[in-house]
N, CA, C and O of each residue as an XYZ file, in Angstrom:
384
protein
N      93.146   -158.374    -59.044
C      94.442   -158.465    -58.396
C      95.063   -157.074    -58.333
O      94.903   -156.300    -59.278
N      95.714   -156.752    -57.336
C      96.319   -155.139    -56.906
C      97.685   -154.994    -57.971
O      98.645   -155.764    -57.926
N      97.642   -154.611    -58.291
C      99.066   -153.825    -59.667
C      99.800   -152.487    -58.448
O      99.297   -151.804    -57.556
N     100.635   -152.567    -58.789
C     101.971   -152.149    -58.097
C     102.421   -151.075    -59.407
O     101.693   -151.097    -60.399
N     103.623   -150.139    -59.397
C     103.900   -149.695    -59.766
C     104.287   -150.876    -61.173
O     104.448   -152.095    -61.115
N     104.350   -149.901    -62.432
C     104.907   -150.755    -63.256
C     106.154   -150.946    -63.162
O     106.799   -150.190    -62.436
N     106.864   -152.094    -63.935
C     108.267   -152.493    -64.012
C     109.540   -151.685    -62.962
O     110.604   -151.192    -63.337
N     108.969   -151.771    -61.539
C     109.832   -151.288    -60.636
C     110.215   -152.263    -59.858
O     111.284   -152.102    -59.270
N     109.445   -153.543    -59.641
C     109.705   -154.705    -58.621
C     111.178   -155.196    -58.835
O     111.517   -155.096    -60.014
N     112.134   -155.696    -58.009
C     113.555   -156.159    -58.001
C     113.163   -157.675    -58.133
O     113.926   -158.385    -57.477
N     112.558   -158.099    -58.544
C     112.258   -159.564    -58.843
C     112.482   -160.146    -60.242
O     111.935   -159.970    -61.331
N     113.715   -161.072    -59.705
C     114.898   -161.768    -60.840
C     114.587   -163.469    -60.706
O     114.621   -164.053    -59.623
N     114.343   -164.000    -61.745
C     114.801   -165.338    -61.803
C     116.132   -165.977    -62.486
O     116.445   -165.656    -63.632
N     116.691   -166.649    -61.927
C     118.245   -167.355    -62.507
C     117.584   -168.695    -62.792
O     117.641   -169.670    -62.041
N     116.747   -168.617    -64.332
C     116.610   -170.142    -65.218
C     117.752   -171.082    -64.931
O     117.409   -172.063    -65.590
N     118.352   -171.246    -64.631
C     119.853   -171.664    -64.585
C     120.049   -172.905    -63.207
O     120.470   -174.023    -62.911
N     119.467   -171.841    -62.784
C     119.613   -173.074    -61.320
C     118.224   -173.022    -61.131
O     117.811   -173.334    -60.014
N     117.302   -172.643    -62.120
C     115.436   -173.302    -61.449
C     115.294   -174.868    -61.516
O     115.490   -175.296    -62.653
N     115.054   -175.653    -60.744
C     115.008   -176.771    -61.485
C     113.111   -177.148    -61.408
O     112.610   -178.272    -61.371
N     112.482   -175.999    -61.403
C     110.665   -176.397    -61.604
C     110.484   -177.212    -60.246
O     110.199   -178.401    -60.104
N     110.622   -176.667    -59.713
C     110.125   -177.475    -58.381
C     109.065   -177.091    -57.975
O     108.329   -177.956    -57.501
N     108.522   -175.507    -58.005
C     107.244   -175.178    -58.094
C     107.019   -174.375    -56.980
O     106.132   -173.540    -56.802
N     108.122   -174.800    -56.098
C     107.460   -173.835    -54.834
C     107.028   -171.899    -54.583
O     106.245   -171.235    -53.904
N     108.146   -171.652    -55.645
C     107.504   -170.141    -55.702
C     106.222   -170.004    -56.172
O     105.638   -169.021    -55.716
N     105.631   -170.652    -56.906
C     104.207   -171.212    -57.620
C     103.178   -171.090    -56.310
O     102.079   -170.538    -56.280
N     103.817   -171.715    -55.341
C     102.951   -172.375    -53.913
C     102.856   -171.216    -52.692
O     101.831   -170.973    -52.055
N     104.153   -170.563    -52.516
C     104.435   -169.583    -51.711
C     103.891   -168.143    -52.196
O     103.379   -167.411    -51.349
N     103.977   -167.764    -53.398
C     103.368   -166.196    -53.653
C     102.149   -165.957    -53.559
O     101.323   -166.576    -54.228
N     101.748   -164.770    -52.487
C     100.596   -164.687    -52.303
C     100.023   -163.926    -53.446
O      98.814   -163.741    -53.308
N     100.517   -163.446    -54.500
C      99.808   -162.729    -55.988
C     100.061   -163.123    -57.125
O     100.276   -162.412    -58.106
N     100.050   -164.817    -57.046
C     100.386   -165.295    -58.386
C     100.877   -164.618    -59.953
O     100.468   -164.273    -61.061
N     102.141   -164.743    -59.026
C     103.394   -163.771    -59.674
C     104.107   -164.766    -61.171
O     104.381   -164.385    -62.309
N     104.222   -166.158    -60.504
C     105.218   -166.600    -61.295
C     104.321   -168.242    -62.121
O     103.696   -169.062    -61.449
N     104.498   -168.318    -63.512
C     104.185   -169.675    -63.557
C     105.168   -170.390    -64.323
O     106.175   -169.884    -64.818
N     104.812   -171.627    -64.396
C     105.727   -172.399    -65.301
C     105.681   -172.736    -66.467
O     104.636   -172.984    -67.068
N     106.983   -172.796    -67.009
C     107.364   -172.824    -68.635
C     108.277   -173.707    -69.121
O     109.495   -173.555    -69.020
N     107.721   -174.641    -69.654
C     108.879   -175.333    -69.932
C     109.932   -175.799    -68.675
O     111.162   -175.828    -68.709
N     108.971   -176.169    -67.498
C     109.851   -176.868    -66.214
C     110.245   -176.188    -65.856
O     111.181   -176.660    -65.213
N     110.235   -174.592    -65.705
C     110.976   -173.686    -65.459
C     110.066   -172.412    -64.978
O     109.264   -171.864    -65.734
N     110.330   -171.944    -63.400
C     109.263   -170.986    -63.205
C     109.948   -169.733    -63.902
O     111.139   -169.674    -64.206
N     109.109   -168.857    -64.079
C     109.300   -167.527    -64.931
C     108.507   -166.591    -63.931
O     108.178   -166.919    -62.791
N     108.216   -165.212    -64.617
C     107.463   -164.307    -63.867
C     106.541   -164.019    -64.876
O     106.836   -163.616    -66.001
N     105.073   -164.302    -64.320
C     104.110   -163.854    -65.145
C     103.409   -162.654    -65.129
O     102.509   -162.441    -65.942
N     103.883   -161.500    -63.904
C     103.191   -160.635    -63.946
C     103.756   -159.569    -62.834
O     103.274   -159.335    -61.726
N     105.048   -158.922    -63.517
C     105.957   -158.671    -62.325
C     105.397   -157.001    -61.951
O     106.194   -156.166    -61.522
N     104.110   -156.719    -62.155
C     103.713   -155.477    -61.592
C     103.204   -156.079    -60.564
O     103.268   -155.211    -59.693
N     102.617   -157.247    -59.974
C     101.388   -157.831    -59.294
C     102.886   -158.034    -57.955
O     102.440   -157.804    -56.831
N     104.182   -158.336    -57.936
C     105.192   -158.245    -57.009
C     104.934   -157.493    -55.790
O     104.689   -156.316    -56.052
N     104.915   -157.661    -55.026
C     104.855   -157.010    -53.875
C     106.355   -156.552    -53.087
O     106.640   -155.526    -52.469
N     107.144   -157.759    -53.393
C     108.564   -157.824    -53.198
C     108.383   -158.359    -51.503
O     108.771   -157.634    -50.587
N     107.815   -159.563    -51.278
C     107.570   -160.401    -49.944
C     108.694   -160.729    -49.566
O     109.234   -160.568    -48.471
N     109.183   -161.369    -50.824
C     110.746   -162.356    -50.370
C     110.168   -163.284    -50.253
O     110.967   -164.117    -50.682
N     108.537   -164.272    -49.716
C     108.463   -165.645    -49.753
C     108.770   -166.090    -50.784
O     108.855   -167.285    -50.498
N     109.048   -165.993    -51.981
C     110.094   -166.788    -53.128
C     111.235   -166.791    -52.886
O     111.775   -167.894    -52.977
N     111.849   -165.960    -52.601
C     113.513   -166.128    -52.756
C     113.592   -167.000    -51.513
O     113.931   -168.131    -51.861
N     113.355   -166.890    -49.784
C     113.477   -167.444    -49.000
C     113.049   -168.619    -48.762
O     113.109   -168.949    -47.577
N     112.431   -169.738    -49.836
C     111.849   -170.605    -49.975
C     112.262   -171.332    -50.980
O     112.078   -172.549    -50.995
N     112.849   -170.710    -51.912
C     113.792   -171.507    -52.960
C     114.863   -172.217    -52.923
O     115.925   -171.604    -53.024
N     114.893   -173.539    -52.787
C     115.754   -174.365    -51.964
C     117.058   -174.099    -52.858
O     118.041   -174.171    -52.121
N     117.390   -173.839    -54.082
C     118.355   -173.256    -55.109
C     119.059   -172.322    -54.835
O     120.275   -172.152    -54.916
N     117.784   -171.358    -54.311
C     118.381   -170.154    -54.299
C     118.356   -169.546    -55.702
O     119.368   -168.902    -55.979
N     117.127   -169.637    -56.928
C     117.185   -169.047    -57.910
C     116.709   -167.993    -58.237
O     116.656   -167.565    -59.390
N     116.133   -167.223    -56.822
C     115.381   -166.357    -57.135
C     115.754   -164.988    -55.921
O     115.877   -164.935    -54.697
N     115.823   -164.177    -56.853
C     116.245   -162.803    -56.380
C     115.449   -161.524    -56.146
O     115.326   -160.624    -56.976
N     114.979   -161.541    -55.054
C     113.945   -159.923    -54.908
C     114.654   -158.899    -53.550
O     114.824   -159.532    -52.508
N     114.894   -158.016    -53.530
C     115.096   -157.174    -52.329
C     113.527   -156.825    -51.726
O     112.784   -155.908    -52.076
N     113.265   -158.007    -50.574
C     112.496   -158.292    -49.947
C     112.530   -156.886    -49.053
O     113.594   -156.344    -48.752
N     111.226   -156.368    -48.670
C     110.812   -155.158    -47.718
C     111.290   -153.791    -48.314
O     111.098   -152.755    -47.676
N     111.941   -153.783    -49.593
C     112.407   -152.510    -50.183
C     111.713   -151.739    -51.652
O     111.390   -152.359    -52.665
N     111.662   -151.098    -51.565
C     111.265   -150.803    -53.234
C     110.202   -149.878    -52.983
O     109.962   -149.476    -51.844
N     109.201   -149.326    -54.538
C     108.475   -149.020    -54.550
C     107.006   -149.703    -54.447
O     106.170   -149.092    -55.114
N     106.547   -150.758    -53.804
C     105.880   -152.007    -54.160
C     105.476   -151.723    -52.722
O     104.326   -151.460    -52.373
N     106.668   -151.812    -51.822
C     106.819   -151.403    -50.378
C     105.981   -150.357    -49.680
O     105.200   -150.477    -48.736
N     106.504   -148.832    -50.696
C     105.697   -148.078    -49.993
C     104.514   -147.581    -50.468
O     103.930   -146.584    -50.043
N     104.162   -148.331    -51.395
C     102.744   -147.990    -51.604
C     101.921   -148.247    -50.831
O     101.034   -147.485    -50.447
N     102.217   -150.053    -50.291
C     101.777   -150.702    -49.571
C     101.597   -149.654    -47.976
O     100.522   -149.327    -47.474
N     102.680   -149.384    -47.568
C     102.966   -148.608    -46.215
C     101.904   -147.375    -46.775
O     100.932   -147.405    -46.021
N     101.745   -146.431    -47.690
C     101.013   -145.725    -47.938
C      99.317   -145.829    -47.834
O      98.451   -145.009    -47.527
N      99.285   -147.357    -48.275
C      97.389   -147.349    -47.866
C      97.462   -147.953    -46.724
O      96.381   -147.977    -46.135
N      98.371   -148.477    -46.156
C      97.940   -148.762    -44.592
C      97.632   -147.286    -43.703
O      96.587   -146.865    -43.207
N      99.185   -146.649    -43.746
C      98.705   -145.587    -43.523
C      98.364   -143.816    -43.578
O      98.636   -142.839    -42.881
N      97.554   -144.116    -44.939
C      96.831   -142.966    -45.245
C      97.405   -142.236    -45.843
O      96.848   -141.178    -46.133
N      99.072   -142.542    -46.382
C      99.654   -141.223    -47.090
C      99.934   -141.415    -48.146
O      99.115   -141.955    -48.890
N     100.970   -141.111    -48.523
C     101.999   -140.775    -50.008
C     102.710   -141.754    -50.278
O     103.189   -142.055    -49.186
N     103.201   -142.645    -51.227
C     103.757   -143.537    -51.044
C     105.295   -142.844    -51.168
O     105.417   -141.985    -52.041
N     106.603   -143.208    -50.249
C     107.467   -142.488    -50.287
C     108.678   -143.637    -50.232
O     109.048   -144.147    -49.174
N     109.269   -143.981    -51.617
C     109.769   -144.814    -51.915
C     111.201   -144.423    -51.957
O     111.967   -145.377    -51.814
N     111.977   -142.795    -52.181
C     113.060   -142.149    -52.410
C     113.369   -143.123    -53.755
O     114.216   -144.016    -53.782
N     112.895   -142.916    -54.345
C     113.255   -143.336    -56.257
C     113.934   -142.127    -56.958
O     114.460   -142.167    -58.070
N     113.850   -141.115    -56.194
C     115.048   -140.005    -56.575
C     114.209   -139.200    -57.613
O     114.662   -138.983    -58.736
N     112.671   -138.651    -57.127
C     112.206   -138.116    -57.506
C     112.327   -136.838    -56.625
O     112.760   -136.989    -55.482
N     111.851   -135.112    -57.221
C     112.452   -134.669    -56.099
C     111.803   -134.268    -54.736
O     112.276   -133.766    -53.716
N     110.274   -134.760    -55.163
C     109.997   -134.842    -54.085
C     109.956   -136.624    -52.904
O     109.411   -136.942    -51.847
N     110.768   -137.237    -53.801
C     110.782   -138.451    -53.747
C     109.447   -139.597    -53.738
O     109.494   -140.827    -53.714
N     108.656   -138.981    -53.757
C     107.155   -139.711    -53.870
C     106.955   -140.550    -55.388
O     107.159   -140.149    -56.533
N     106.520   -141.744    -54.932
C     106.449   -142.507    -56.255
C     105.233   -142.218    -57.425
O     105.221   -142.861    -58.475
């Protein structure tokens, strides 16, 4: 499975209003999240891509990622095409 930068993904769960319904389970294409105690969690939040098919699929609304942004993003944009991944994480050359 492809690993992403470590602990940079914006991917939040609110236990609170999960009620285990499972669908982020069903929708992530990098089996990100499993369940615990009726309750999805994140099992592997480097593997994030930051899709948004969880949050936009969560009939609750318990789940929080800034979908198309991040460093997860441009790595991705980087092996498509051929460069640097350039995320502006406020490095100074901004490259992740």
């Amino acid at each position: 499975m492809m690993k992403y930068l470590t602990n940079v993904a914006s991917l939040k769960i609110n236990h609170e209003k999960c009620t285990g319904c499972g669908i982020c389970l069903e929708v992530c294409p990098h089996d990100v999240f499993l369940m615990v105690e009726r309750k999805a969690t994140i099992r592997d939040l480097d593997a994030c891509m930051e899709c948004g098919a969880c949050r936009i699929n969560c009939p609750l609304q318990a789940i929080d990622v800034q979908s198309g942004v991040g460093c997860a993003n441009a790595i991705l944009r980087g092996m498509i095409h051929g460069t640097s991944p350039q995320c502006g994480c406020g490095s100074k050359d901004e490259s992740c």
